[in-house]
N, C-alpha and C positions, 0 to 999 in steps of 0.2 A: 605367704603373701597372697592375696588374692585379688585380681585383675579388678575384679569389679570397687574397688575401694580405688583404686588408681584414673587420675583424672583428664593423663593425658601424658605427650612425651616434655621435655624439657630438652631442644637444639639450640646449637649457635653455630658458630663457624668454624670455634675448635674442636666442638665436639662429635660432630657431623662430620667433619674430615678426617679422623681420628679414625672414626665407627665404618667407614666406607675404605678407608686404608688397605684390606685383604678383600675387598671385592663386594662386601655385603654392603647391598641397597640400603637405605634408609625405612622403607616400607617393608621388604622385609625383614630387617630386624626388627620393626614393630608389629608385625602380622605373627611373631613370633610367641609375644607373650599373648596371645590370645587365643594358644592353644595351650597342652599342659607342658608349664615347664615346670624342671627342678630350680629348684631356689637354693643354696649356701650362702650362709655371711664369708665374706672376704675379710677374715682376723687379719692376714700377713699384711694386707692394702688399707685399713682401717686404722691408720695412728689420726688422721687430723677429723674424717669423717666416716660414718659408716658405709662400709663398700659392701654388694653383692655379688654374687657370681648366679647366671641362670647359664642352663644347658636345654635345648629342645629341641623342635624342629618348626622352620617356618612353614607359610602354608604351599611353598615350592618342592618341601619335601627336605630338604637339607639340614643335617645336621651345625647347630649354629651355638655359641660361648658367645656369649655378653657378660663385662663387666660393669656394673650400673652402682649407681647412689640415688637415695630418693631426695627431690625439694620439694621444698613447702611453700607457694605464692598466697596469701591473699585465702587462706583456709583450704587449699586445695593441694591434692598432692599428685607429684609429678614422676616420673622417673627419667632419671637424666642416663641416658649409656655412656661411660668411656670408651670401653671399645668393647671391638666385634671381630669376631673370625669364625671360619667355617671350619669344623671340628676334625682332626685327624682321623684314619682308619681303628687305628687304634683307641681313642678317645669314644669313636662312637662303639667299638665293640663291647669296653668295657659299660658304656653308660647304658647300653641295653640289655646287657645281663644284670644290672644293679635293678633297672627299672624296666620289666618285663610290659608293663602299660604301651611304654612308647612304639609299640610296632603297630597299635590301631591307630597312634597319632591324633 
């Protein structure tokens, strides 16, 4: 997936409260994807719509797990987060062995 095809976030009130639930900002969950994240499809979350999973680092430094779906307004496309949390010790050891990149961020 590439940021620059992406037109913007998609919040409301359930899902901005959702996303902020374990402490992560709003901006920075979105300052997030504008650095490199990993991208997976979310198979197990994906029976009614297509779900993702990104992992990376905001521009705080923090290792951060978003789970997101993308909409479509009016030809534009959006990504909407479900949620958000700041990534375990162990989650972030393995994701920087998998992906050696992330240590220039």
């Amino acid at each position: 997936m590439n940021i620059k095809n992406i037109d913007g976030f998609d919040w409301n009130a359930g899902n901005s409260e959702k996303c902020q639930k374990h402490g992560v900002s709003l901006l920075e969950l979105e300052s997030a994807f504008y650095k490199a994240m990993s991208i997976f499809p979310d198979i197990a979350h994906s029976q009614t719509e297509e779900r993702f999973i990104a992992i990376g680092k905001t521009n705080e430094g923090r290792y951060i797990f978003v789970a997101f779906t993308l909409r479509y307004h009016e030809k534009k496309t959006f990504i909407r987060p479900i949620s958000s949390r700041y990534m375990h010790t162990k989650e972030i050891e393995h994701y920087e062995q998998a992906t050696p990149h992330s240590h220039n961020g």
